[in-house]
C-alpha positions in Angstrom: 39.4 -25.0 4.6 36.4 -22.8 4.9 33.0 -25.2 4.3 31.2 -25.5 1.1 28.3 -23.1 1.5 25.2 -24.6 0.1 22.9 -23.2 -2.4 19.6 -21.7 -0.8 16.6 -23.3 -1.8 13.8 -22.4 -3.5 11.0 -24.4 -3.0 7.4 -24.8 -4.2 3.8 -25.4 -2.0 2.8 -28.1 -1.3 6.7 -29.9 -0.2 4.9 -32.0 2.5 7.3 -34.6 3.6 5.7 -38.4 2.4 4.0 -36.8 -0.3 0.1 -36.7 -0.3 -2.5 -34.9 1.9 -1.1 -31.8 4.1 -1.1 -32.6 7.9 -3.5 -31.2 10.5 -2.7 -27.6 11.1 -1.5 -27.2 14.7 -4.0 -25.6 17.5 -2.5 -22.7 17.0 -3.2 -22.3 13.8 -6.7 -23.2 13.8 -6.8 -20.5 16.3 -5.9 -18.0 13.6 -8.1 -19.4 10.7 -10.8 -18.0 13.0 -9.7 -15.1 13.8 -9.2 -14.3 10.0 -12.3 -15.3 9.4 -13.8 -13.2 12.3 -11.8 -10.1 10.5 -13.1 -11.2 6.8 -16.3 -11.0 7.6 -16.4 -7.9 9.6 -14.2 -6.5 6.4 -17.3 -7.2 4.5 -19.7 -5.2 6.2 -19.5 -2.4 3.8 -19.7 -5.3 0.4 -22.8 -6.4 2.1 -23.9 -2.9 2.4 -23.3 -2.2 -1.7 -24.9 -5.8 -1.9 -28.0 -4.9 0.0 -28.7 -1.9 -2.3 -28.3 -3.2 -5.2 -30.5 -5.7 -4.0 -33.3 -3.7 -3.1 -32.8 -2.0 -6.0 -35.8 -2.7 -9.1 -33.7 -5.2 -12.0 -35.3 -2.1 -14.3 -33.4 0.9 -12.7 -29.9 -2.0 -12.2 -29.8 -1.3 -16.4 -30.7 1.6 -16.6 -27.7 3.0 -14.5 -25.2 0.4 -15.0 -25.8 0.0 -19.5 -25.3 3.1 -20.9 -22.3 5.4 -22.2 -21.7 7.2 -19.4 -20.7 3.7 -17.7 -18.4 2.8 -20.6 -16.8 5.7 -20.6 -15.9 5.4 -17.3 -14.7 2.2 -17.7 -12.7 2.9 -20.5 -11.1 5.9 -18.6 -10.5 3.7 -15.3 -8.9 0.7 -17.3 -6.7 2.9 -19.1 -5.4 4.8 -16.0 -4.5 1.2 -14.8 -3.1 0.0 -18.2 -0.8 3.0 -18.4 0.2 3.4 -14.5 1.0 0.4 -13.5 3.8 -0.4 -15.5 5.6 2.6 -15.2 5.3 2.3 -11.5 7.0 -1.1 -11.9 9.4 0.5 -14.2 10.5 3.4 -11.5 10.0 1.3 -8.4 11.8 -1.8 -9.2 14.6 0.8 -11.1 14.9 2.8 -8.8 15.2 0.0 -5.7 18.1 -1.5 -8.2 19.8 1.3 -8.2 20.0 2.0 -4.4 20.7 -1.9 -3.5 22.4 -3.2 -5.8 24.9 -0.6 -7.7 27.8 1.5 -6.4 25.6 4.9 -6.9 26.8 7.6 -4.9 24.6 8.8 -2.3 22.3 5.6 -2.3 21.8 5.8 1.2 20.4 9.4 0.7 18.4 8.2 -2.6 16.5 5.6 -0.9 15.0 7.5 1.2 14.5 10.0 -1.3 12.3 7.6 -3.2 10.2 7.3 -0.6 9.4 10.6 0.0 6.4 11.1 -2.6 4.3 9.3 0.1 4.4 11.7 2.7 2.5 14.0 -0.1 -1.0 13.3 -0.7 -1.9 12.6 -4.1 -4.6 15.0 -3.7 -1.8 18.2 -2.7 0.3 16.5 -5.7 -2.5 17.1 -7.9 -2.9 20.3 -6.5 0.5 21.2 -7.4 0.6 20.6 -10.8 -2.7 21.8 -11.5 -2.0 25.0 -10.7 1.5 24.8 -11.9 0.1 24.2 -15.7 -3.6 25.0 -15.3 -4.5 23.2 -18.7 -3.7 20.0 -17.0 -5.9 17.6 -17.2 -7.4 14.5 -18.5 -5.2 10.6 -18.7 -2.0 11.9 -19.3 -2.1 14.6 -16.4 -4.1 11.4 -14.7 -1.4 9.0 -15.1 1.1 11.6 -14.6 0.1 12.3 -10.9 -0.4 9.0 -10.1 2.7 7.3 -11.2 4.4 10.2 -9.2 2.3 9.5 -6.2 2.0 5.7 -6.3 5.2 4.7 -7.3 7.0 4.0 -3.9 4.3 1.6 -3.0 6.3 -0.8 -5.4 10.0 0.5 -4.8 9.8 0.2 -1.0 9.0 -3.7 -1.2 10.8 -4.2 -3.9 13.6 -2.6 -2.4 13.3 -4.4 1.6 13.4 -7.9 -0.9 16.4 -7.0 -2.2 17.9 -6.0 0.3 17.5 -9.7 2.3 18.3 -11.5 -1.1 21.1 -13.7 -0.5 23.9 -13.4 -3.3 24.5 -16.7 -3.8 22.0 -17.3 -6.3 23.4 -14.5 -7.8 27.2 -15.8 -7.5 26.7 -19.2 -8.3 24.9 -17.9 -12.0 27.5 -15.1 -12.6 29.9 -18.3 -11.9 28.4 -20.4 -14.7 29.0 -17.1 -17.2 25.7 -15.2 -17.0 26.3 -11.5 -17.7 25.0 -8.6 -15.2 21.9 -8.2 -17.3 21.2 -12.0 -17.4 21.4 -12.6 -13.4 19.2 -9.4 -13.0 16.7 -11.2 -15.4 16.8 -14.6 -14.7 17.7 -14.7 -11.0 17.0 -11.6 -9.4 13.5 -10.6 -10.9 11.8 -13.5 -10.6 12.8 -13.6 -6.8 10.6 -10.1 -6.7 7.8 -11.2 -8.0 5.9 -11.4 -4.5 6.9 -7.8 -4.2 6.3 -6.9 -7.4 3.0 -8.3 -7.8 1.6 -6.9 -4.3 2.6 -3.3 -5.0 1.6 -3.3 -8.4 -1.6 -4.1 -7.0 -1.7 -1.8 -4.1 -1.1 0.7 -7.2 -4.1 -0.4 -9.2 -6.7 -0.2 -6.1 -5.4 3.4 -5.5 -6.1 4.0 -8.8 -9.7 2.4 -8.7 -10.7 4.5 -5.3 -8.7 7.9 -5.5 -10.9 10.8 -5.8 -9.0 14.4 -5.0 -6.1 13.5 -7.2 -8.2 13.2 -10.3 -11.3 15.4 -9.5 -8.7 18.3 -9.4 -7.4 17.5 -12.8 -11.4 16.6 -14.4 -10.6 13.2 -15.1 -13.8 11.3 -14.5 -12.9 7.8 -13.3 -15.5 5.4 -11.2 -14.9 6.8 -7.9 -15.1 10.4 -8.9 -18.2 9.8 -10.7 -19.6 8.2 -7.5 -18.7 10.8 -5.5 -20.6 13.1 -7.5 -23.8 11.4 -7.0 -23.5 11.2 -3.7 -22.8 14.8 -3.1 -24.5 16.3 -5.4 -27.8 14.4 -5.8 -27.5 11.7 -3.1 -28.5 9.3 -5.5 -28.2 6.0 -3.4 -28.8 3.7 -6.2 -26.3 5.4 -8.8 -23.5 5.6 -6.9 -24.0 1.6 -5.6 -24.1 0.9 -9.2 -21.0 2.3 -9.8 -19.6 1.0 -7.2 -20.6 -3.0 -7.4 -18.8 -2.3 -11.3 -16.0 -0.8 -9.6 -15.8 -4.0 -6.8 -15.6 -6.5 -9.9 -12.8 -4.5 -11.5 -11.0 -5.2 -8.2 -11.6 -8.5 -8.3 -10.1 -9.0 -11.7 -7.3 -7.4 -10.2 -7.2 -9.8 -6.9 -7.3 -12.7 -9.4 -4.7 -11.5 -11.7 -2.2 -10.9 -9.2 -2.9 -14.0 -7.3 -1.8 -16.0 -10.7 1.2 -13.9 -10.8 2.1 -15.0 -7.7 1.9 -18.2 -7.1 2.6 -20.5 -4.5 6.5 -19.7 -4.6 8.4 -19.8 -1.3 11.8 -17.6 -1.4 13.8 -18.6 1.7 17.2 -19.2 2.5 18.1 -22.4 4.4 21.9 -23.3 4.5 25.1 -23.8 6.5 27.0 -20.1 7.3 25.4 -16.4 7.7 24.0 -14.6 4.4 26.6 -12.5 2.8 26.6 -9.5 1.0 25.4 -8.7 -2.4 28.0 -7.3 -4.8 27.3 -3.8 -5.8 27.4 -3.6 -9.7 29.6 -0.8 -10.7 27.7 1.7 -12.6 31.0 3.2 -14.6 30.1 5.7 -17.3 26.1 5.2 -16.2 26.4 7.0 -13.2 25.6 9.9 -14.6 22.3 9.0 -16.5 21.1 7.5 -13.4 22.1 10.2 -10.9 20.4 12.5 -13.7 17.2 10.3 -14.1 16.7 10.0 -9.8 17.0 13.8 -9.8 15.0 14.2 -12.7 12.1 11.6 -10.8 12.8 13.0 -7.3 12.2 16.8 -8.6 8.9 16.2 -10.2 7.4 14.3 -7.1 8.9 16.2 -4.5 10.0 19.1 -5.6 7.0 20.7 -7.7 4.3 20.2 -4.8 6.7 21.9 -2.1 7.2 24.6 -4.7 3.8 24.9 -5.0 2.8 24.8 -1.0 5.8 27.3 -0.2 4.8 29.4 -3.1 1.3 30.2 -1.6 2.9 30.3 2.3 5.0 32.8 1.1 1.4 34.8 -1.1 0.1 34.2 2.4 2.3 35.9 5.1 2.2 35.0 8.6 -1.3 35.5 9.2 -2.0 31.9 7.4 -0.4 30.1 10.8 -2.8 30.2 13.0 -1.5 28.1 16.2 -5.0 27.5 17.9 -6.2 25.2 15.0 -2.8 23.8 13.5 -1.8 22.2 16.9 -5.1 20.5 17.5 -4.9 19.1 13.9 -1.5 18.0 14.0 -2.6 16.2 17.1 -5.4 14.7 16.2 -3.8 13.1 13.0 -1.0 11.7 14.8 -3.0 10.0 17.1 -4.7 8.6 14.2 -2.1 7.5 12.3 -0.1 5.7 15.2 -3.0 4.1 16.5 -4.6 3.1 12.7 -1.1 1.5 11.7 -0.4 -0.7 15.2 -4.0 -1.7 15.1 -3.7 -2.9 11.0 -0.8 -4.6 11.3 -2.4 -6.6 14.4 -5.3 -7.5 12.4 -3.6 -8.5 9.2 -0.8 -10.5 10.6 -3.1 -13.6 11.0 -4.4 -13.4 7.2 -0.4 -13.1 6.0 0.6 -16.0 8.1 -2.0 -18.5 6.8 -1.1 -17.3 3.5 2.4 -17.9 4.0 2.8 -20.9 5.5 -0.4 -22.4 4.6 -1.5 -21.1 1.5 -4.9 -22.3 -0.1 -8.3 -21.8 -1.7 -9.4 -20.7 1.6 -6.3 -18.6 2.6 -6.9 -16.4 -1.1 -10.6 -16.3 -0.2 -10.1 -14.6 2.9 -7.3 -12.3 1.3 -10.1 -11.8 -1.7 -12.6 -10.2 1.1 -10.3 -7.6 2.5 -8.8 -6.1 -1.3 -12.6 -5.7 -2.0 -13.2 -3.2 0.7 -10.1 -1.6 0.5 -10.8 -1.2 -3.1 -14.0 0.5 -2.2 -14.0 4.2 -1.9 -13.8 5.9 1.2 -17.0 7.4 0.9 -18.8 4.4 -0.1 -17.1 2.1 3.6 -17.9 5.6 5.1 -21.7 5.4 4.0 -21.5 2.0 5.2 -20.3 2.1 8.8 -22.4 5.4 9.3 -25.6 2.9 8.0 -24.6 0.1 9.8 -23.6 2.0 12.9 -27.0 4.1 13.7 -29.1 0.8 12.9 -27.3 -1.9 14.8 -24.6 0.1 17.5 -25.9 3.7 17.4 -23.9 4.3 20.3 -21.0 4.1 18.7 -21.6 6.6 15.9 -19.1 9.0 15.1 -16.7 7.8 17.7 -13.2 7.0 17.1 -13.5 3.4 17.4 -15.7 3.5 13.8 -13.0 5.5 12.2 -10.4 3.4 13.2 -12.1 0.3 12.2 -12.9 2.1 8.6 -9.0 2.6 8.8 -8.3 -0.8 9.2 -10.3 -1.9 6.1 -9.2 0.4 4.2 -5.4 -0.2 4.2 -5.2 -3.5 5.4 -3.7 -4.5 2.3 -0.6 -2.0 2.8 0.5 -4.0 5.9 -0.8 -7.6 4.4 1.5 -7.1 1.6 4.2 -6.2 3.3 3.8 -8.7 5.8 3.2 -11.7 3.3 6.3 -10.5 1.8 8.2 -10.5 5.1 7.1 -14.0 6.1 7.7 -15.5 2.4 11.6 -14.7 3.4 11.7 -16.1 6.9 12.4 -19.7 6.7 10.3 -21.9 9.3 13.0 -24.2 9.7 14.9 -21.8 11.5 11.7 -21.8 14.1 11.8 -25.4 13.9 15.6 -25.3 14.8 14.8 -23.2 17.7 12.1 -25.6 19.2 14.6 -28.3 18.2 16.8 -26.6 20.9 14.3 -26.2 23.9 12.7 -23.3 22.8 8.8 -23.4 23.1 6.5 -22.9 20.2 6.2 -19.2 21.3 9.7 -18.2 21.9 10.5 -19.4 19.0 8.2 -17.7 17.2 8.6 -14.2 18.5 12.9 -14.7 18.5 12.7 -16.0 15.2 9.7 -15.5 13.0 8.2 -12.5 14.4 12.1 -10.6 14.6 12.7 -11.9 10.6 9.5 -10.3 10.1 9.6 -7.2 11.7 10.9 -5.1 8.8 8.2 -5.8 6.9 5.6 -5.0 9.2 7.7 -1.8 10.0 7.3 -1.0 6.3 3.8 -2.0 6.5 2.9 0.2 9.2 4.3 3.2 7.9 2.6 2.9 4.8 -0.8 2.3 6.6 0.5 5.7 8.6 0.8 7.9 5.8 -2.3 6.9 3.9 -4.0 7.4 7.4 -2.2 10.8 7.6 -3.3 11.4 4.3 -7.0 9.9 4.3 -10.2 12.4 3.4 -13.6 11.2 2.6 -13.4 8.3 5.2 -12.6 10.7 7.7 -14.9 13.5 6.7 -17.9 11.0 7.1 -17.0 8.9 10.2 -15.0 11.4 12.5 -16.6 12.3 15.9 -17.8 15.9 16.5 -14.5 17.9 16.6 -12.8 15.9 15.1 -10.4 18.3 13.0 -7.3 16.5 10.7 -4.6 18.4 8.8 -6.3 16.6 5.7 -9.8 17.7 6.3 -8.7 21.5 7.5 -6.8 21.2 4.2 -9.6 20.1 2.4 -11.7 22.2 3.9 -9.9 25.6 3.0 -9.0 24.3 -0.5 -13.1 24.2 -0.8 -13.1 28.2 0.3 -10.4 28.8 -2.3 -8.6 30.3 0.8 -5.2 28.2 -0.8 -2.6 30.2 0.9 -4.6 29.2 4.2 -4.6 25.2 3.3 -0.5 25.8 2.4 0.2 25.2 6.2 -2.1 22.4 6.8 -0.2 20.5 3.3 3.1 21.1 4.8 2.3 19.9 8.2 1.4 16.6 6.7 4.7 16.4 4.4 6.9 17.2 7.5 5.1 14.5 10.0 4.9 11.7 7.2 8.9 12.2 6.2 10.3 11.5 9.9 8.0 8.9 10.4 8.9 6.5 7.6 12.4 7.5 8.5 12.0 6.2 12.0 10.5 3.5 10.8 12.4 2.3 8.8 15.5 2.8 10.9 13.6 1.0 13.4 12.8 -1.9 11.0 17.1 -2.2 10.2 17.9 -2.5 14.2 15.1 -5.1 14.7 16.8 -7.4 11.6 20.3 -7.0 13.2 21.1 -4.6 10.0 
């Protein structure tokens, strides 16, 4: 007789054994409260840099710039994107992960990839696309439009790693007590994604508060386009930081809202026997409908920008490959990217752990600091690092160690989420197991912890790749002399109207972002034992 395999549990922070006050966190841990606080407070270098101008700014000139109907408008235009974006991102992401985990769909394996793909095109080449695909695009709908396209897989590849390590037995144990598909979906299986579901929502809305190219194409005046503007047209120091300080405390409504959504909730499995598999629901007459609908999704992400960039290859001939500049580029950005996504996920592992397993006011805090600079524009951290840089360390100015730290800040939250989410689903009792065993603290850390975890950081890092890939204004600023990306030569001929010469450059990018999350995730199924 097989054994009775026991439900997992689902627990709630604070479950300290005896009740009352939390025990002393371990050396070890101490040890990475300062280092997260080290890597807060250099993450706030370019706050304290919007800070210190608004400071030095007269209370007179403050009013005038930030209370007045340009401002409003703005606001109006950026809360709406958000209002209107985010849910359908949830809509498509969480969907579209559903279908590829959890139903019989044909091709699944093929899909969930698919869904992925939008990321490897920039949302600035996406806008691109459509723009001159329908030239009288433009305003919220063509800005919601774009983004939803382009953001969308930063909730349905989280979503979809969760559901993937969900154990079924939730699941079987409701369906047992005679809860319909529907009602497990709803009442088990959702509310197990919230972690996921609340960190790419809001990965979604700080793209959305700091992307520039996507909605400057389109003339949809949001914050950060409006920011830019004054800094490239007029230079106007004090605009633009007053802007910017309204943009940092729309983030921070954000960073509050989404910490409430998520809680203190702690989604791990700890039982007798190995996880088994979830049940695929049978998708009968509404396979169809959904093959139709991932088509219909996967064509107008995918599909209309590579129309678009071999359209104007093909305008352009052969002379638009020039071999002497695209090599370099390609390069260059690869360099970036690999070394940008290692060095993020080092620095926010620290920041997800004490989150994780030791969640509290100061834990959030220190989370709080890093989404406000990453929901700063690029051009505002770049203005900051190039300040900060030639008055404290010119020697480092314009070197690659400055760009890769305004990497770091600026998509630290791709790898923290993912990472948070990773270490929400790795039980420490299994690493308490292992210690029990003869294992020391650190062996069982990396065999257990660190190996459960290591999907999610592979997710994490090749998110923090592609937006590195992807990256312009940060880049444009802070890279040394030389310094040549796909995305700036893209850019940069885009500027000269010379579109059939920025075609190659675009298609570079989509062709080195698609293998990479492949690997990568391919990567992150050997590491779990998948």
């Amino acid at each position: 007789m097989s054994k009775t395999q026991t439900v997992p549990d689902i627990q709630r922070e604070p479950n300290v054994a005896g009740g009352g006050k939390s025990p002393r966190p371990p050396l070890g841990v101490s040890g990475l409260s300062l280092l997260a606080i080290l890597i807060s407070l250099f993450s706030l270098i370019p706050l304290g840099y919007v800070i210190y101008m608004t400071a030095t700014t007269e209370w007179s000139t403050v009013v005038e710039l930030v209370i007045r109907p340009r401002v409003g408008e703005l606001l109006l235009n950026t809360i709406m994107l958000v209002v209107v974006t985010v849910p359908l991102c949830l809509v498509l992401g969480v969907g579209g992960a559903w279908l590829v985990e959890r139903t019989n769909l044909r091709g699944y394996r093929w899909w969930a990839l698919a869904l992925a793909a939008p990321l490897a095109i920039p949302a600035f080449v996406n806008s691109y696309a459509w723009a001159s695909t329908i030239p009288s695009l433009a305003g919220l709908g063509a800005g919601v439009l774009i983004a939803t396209l382009s953001y969308f897989p930063l909730v349905y590849i989280p979503v979809a790693a969760t559901l993937g390590r969900l154990d079924p037995a939730i699941e079987q144990s409701a369906a047992s007590l005679g809860l319909g598909p529907w009602a497990v979906f709803f009442r088990v299986v959702l509310p197990q994604l919230r972690i996921a579901m609340a960190g790419g929502s809001l990965l979604v809305a700080l793209h959305l508060l700091s992307e520039y190219g996507a909605f400057a194409m389109i003339r949809f005046d949001t914050f950060t386009t409006a920011i830019m503007v004054q800094f490239q047209s007029t230079f106007n120091g004090a605009a633009g930081n007053m802007l910017a300080s309204v943009l940092v405390l729309l983030c921070m409504l954000l960073l509050l809202g989404e910490a409430k959504v998520r809680g203190n909730a702690r989604y791990a499995r700890v039982g007798f026997g190995a996880q088994g598999l979830a049940i695929r629901f049978k998708l009968g007459r509404y396979e169809l409908p959904a093959q139709l609908a991932l088509l219909a999704l996967f064509v107008l992400s995918v599909g209309v920008p590579l129309y678009s960039v071999v359209r104007w290859l093909v305008a352009g001939g052969a002379g638009v490959w020039e071999p002497e500049r695209l090599l370099p580029a390609l390069a260059q950005t690869m360099g970036y990217g690999l070394a940008g996504a290692l060095l993020t996920c080092v620095v926010a592992f620290p920041m997800a752990f004490l989150a994780v397993r030791h969640p509290s006011w100061f834990s959030k805090l220190l989370e709080l600091s890093n989404y406000v600079t990453s929901s700063m524009p690029g051009i505002v951290v770049g203005l900051a690092f190039v300040t900060v840089s030639i008055r404290l360390v010119p020697g480092i100015y314009q070197s690659a160690y400055v760009l890769l730290a305004a990497y770091v800040l600026l998509f630290l939250p791709r790898a923290l989420v993912n990472l948070r989410s990773g270490l929400a689903q790795a039980p420490r009792e299994l690493e308490e197991a292992a210690r029990s065993l003869g294992r020391s603290p650190s062996v069982a850390f990396f065999r257990v912890t660190l190996r459960l975890t290591a999907p999610a950081a592979a997710g994490g890092a090749a998110l923090v790749f592609l937006a590195i890939v992807n990256e312009l204004t940060a880049t444009l600023l802070l890279a040394p002399n030389g310094t040549r990306t796909l995305a700036t030569a893209f850019w940069a001929k885009s500027s000269e109207i010379d579109y059939s010469g920025a075609a190659p450059y675009a298609l570079l990018m989509i062709l080195i972002s698609a293998p990479m999350t492949y690997l990568l995730f391919q990567q992150s199924k050997k590491a779990a034992g998948q």
